[in-house]
N, C-alpha and C positions, 0 to 999 in steps of 0.2 A: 582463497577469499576469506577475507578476516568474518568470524559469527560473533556476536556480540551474547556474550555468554546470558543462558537462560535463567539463572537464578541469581543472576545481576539485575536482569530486566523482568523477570515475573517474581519477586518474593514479596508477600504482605508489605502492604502499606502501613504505618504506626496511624490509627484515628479514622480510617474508612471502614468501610462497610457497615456500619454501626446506625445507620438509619435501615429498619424495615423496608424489604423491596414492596411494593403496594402494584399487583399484579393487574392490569389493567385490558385484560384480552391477547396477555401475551404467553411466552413459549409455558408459563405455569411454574410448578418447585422445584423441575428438575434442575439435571447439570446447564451449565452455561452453554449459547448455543454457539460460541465461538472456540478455536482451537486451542488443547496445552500449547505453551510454548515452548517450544524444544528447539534445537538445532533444525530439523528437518522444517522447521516452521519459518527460517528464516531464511531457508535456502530454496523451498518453494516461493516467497514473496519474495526474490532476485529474482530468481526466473520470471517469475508471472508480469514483475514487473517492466523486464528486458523485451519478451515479449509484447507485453502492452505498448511499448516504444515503436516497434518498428510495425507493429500491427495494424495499427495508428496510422503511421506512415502509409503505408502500402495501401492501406482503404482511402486513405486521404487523396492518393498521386490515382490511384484505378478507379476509384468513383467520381471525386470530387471531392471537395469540403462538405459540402450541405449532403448532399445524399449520405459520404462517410459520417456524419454527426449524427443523421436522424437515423441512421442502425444501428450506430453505437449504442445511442439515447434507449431506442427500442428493446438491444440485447440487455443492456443493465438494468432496464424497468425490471423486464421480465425474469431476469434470474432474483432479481431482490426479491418478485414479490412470490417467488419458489423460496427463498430463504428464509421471507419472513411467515410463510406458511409451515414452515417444517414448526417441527414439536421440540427437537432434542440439532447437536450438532451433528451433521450429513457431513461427511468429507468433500463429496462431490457438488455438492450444491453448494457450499461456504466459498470452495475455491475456484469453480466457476464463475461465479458474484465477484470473485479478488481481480480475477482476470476482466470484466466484462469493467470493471470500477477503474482496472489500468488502463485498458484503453478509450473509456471515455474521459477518463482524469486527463490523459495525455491531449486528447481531441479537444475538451475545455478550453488546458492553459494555451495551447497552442493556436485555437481560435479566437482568444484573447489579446495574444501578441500580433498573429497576422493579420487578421480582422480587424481588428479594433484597433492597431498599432501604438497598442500601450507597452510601454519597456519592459522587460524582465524583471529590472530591478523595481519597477513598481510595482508588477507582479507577484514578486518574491515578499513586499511588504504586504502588498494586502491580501496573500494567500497568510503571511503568517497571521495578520491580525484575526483574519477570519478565523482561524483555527486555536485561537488564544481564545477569542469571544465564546466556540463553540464548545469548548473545554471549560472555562469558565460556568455557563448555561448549564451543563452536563453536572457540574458539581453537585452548584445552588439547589439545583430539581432532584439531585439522587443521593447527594450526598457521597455521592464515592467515584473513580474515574477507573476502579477494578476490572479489570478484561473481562475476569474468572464471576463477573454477575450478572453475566447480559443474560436477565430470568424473566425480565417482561417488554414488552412493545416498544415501549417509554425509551430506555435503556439500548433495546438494539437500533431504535431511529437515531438517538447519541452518536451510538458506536457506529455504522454505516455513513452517518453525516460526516464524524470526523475522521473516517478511512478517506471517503472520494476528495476531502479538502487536501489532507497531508498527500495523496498523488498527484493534486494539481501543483502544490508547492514544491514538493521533490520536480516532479519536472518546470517548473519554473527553474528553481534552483539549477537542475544540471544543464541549461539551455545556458544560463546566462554564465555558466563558467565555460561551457565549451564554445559559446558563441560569441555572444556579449563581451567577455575578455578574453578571450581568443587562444584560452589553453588546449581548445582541442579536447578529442571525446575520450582519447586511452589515457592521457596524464587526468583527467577529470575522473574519469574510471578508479585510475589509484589513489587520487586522495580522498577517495569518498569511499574507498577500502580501509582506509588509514581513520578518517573521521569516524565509520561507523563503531571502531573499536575503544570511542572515547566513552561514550555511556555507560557500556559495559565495565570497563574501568573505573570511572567515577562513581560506579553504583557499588562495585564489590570495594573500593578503597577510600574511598572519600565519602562514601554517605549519601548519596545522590539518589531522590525521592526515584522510586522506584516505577512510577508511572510517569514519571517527566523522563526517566531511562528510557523505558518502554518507547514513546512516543518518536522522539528525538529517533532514536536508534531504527524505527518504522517508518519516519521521514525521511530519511537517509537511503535508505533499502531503493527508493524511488530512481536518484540520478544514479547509486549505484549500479544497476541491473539496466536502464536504459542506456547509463555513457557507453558501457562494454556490449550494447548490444549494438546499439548507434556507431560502434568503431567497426562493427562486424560486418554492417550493411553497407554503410558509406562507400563511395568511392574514392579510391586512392589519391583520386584529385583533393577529396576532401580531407584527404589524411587518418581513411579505414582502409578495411582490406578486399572492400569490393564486392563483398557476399550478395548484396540485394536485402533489401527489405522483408520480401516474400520470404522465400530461403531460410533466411534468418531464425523468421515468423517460425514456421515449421519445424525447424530444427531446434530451436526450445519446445516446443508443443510436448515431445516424446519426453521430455527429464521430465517433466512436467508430470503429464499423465500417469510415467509410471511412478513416481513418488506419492502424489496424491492416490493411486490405485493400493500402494504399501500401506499408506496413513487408513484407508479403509478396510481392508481386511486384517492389519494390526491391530488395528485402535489403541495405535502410539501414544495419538496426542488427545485422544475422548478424553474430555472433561467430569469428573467425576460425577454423579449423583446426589 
């Protein structure tokens, strides 16, 4: 699986950070309460987001839609508002929140489409507009779009607002290429292995703003890790390999945990002080 290299996608911005952060009841001066980015950072957010796909799924088909959405809705209150209580970055609490954000992201768009039987492609437009506006908003108010300063209140509602947008847009997105035009979930799988290695690129050889890399390359991560996991669960009918949804679910669960259990007792990717 292509990694969209870390020091393509997290190196200083020219002109940011350069407004005082104005602390507002939030994490205080320490380090950021979000993760280095490192390789292992991008391959937990595949996972978690593959996961969040068929997770999604399988709450969706075993409960319902309404009861699946209002646990979802429940699980992500409550871990954000675990996250937004911590002091400094917890590994385990950050990528709990990542996981609980995937599958109510997925539950979102996809109650958007079924429910509401708005197209994908208009979807895809007004997930992207929303998350242009909300990057915009983020600027104006802090002056910077840097990962590496989520240091007050302000700043981590930004960054959380524009994490749950960019999963509802990735799964828009990989819906209406496996669906909508009818490429199917494993060839949507590789070009969105193929796509996510453009940012990376364009940031280490063309110049390309280093938080537009970031983003881009994090929106991507979404139909990435669900196409492949949606190919996994599918039935053969549908052109996967039949695993089941559950299953599936499960069996990312373990890469999962034990990576995130590594990121904590390393403190690979602890953000400095």
């Amino acid at each position: 699986m292509a990694q969209p290299s870390s020091e393509a996608l997290t190196r200083p911005v020219d002109g940011e950070g350069s407004r005082t952060p104005v602390p507002e009841g939030g994490p205080g001066p320490g380090g950021s309460k979000v993760p280095q980015v490192t390789a292992l950072f991008w391959g937990v957010k595949v996972l978690t987001t593959g996961m969040g796909e068929t997770a999604s799924d399988h709450l969706g088909r075993t409960l319902g839609p309404i009861p699946a959405g209002t646990l979802g809705l429940a699980g992500l209150v409550a871990l954000l508002v675990l996250q937004f209580r911590t002091t400094r970055y917890r590994p385990w609490v950050y990528w709990s929140a990542i996981v609980m954000v995937s599958v109510f992201g997925t539950m979102a768009a996809d109650v958007v489409h079924v429910m509401a039987g708005i197209p994908y492609t208009v979807s895809v437009i007004a997930f992207s507009l929303g998350l242009a506006a909300l990057l915009t908003a983020w600027h104006v108010s802090e002056g910077t779009l840097s990962i590496h300063s989520i240091r007050t209140r302000r700043r981590e509602t930004f960054y959380w607002a524009t994490v749950l947008t960019t999963f509802a847009l990735g799964t828009a997105v990989g819906d209406l290429t496996a669906g909508t035009l009818g490429w199917g979930y494993l060839p949507s799988g590789i070009l969105f292995t193929a796509l996510i290695a453009v940012p990376a690129l364009a940031g280490r050889f063309l110049g390309l703003n280093a938080v537009a890399a970031f983003w881009w390359a994090y929106v991507l991560t979404r139909p990435l890790g669900a196409s492949f996991a949606d190919w996994m669960g599918v039935s053969t009918a549908h052109g996967g390999l039949g695993w089941g949804t559950g299953p599936v679910t499960l069996t990312l669960i373990a890469p999962i945990a034990l990576l995130v259990g590594y990121l904590a007792l390393s403190h690979r990717d602890t953000p400095p002080e």
